[in-house]
C-alpha positions as CSV (number, residue, x, y, z in Angstrom):
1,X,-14.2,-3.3,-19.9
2,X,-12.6,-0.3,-19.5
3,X,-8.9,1.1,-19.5
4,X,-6.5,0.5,-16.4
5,X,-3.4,2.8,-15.4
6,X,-1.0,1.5,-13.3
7,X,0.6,4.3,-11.3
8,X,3.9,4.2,-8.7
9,X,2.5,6.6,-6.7
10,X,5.7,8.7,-4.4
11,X,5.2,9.4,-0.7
12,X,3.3,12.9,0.2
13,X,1.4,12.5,-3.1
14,X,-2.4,12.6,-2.3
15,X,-4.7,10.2,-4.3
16,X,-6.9,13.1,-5.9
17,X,-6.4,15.3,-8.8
18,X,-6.9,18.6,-7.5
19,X,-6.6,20.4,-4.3
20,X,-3.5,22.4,-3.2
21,X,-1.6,19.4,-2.5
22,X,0.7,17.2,-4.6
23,X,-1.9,14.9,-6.4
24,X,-1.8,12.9,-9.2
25,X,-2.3,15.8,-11.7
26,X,1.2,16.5,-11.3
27,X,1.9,12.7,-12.8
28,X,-1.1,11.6,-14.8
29,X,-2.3,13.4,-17.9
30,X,-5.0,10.7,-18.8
31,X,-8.3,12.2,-18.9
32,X,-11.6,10.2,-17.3
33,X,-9.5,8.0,-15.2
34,X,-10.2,8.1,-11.3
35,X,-8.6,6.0,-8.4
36,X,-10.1,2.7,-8.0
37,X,-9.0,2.5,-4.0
38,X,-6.8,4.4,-2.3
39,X,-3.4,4.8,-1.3
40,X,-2.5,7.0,2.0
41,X,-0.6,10.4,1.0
42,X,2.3,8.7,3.2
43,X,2.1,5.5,1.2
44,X,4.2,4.4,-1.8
45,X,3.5,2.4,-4.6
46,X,0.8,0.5,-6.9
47,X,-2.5,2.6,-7.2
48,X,-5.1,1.6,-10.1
49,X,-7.1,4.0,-11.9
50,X,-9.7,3.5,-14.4
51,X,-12.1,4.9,-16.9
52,X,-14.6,2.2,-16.1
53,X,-17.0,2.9,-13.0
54,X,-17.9,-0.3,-12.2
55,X,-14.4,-1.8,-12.7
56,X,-13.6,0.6,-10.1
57,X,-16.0,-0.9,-8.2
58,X,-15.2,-4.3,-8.4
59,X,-11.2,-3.4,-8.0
60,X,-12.0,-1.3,-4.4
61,X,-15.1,-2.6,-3.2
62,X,-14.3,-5.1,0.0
63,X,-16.9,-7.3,-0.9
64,X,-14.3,-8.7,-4.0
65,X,-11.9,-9.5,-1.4
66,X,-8.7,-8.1,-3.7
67,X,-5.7,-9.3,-2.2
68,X,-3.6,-6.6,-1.9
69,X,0.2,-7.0,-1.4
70,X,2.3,-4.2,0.8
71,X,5.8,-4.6,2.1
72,X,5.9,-2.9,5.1
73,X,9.1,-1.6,6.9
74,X,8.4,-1.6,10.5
75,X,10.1,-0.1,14.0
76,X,12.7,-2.9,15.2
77,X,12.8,-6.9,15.1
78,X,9.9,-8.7,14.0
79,X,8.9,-11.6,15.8
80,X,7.2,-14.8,14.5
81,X,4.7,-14.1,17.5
82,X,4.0,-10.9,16.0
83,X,3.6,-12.6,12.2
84,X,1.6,-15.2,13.7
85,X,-1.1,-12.5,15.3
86,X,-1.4,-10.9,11.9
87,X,-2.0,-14.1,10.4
88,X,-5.3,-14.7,13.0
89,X,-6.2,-11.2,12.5
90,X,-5.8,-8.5,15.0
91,X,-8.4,-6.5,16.9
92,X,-8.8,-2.7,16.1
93,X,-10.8,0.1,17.0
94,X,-13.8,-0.8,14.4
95,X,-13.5,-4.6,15.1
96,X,-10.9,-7.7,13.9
97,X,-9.1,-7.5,10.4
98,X,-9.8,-10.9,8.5
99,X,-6.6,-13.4,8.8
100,X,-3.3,-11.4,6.7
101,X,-1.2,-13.7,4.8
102,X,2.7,-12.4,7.0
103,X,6.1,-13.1,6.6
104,X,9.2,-11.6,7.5
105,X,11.3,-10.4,4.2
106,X,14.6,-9.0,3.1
107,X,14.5,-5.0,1.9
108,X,14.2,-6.0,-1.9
109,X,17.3,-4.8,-3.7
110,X,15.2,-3.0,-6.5
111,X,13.7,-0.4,-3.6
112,X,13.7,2.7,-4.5
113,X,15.2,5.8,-1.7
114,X,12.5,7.4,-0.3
115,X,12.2,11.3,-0.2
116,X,12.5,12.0,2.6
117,X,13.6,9.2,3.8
118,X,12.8,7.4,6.9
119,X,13.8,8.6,10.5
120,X,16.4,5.9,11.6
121,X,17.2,5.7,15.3
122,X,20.7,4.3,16.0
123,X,20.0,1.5,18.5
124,X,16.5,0.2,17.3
125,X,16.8,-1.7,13.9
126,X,14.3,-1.7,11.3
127,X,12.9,-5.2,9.6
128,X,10.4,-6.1,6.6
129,X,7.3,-7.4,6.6
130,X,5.2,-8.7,3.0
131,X,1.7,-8.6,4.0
132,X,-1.6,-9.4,2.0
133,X,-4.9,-8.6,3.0
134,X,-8.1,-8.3,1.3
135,X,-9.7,-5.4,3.5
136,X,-9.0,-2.0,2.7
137,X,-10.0,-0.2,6.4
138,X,-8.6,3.4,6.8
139,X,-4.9,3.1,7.6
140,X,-5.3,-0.6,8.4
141,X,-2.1,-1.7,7.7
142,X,-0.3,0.9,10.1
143,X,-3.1,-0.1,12.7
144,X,-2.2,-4.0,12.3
145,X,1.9,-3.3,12.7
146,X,1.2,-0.9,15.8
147,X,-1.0,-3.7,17.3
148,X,1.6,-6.2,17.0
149,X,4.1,-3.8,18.7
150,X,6.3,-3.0,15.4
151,X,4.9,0.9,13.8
152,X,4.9,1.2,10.4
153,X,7.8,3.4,9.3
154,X,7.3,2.9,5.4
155,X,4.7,1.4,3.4
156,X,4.9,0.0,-0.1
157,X,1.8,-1.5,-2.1
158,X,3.1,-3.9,-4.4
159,X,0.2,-5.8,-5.9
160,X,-3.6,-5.2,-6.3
161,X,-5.1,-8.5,-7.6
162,X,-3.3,-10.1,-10.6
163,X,-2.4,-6.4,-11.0
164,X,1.4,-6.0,-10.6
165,X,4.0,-2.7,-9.8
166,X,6.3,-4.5,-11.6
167,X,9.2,-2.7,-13.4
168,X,7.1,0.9,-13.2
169,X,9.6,4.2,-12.1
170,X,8.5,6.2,-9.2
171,X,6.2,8.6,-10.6
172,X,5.7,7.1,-13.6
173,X,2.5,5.1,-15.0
174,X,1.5,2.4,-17.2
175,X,-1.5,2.3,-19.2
176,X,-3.4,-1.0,-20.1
């Protein structure tokens, strides 16, 4: 089995390692590892990476059904209808999500401030969502939110598998 880097990846970083864009060059100097997934370039936290091709199968491939853990910060008051839709799976463009495990958190006190940080609207309060799913559609998370009336506003992947972001800085990695 091969080696695994566990990276806190920041917001408007882009989950390649070249391009003109703030990528992961600027972070990781490992050689031979590539993303196992991906993490949207206005998405924070856990991203894999591996030397190992077929470990980086196994870890993105939606076959495996990796659980993936995100805390979500979403547009006003959550409602347990809302949770309870997520939890039965929600209907999008390119057909139903499978059943996300939902519930209604407290901002965790070891967040880190986001640059730059959300927009905040005086009257509309924010709440906190921990959501697992073991799909990986393109932007599915934000598309499951919106469906449920409550858009995304910041999105944190906190666990990949047994795979953990733990105590890992912002911007910094961990290799295994």
């Amino acid at each position: 089995m091969g080696s695994i880097v566990l990276f806190n990846k920041p917001f408007g970083v882009l989950c390649q390692f070249s391009g003109d864009s703030k990528n992961l060059s600027t972070y990781i100097n490992e050689k031979g590892f590539y993303p196992a997934g991906r993490l949207d370039k206005d998405s924070e936290g856990l991203l894999l990476l591996t030397d190992d091709g077929k470990l980086q199968h196994q870890i993105s491939h939606p076959k495996f059904d990796k659980e993936k853990t995100y805390l979500v910060q979403v547009d006003g008051k959550v409602t347990d209808d809302a949770i309870e839709q997520l939890c039965q799976g929600i209907i999008l463009k390119d057909g139903l999500t499978k059943p996300a495990k939902a519930k209604i958190v407290k901002q965790p006190d070891w967040l880190w401030n986001r640059v730059p940080p959300i927009r905040m609207r005086k009257n509309i309060p924010t709440a906190w969502i921990e959501l697992k799913i073991t799909e990986g559609k393109n932007r599915q998370v934000r598309r499951m939110t919106a469906a449920v009336g409550f858009p995304t506003l910041r999105l944190i992947r906190t666990q990949i598998g047994d795979w953990q972001l733990g105590n890992i800085q912002l911007g910094k990695y961990e290799r295994l």
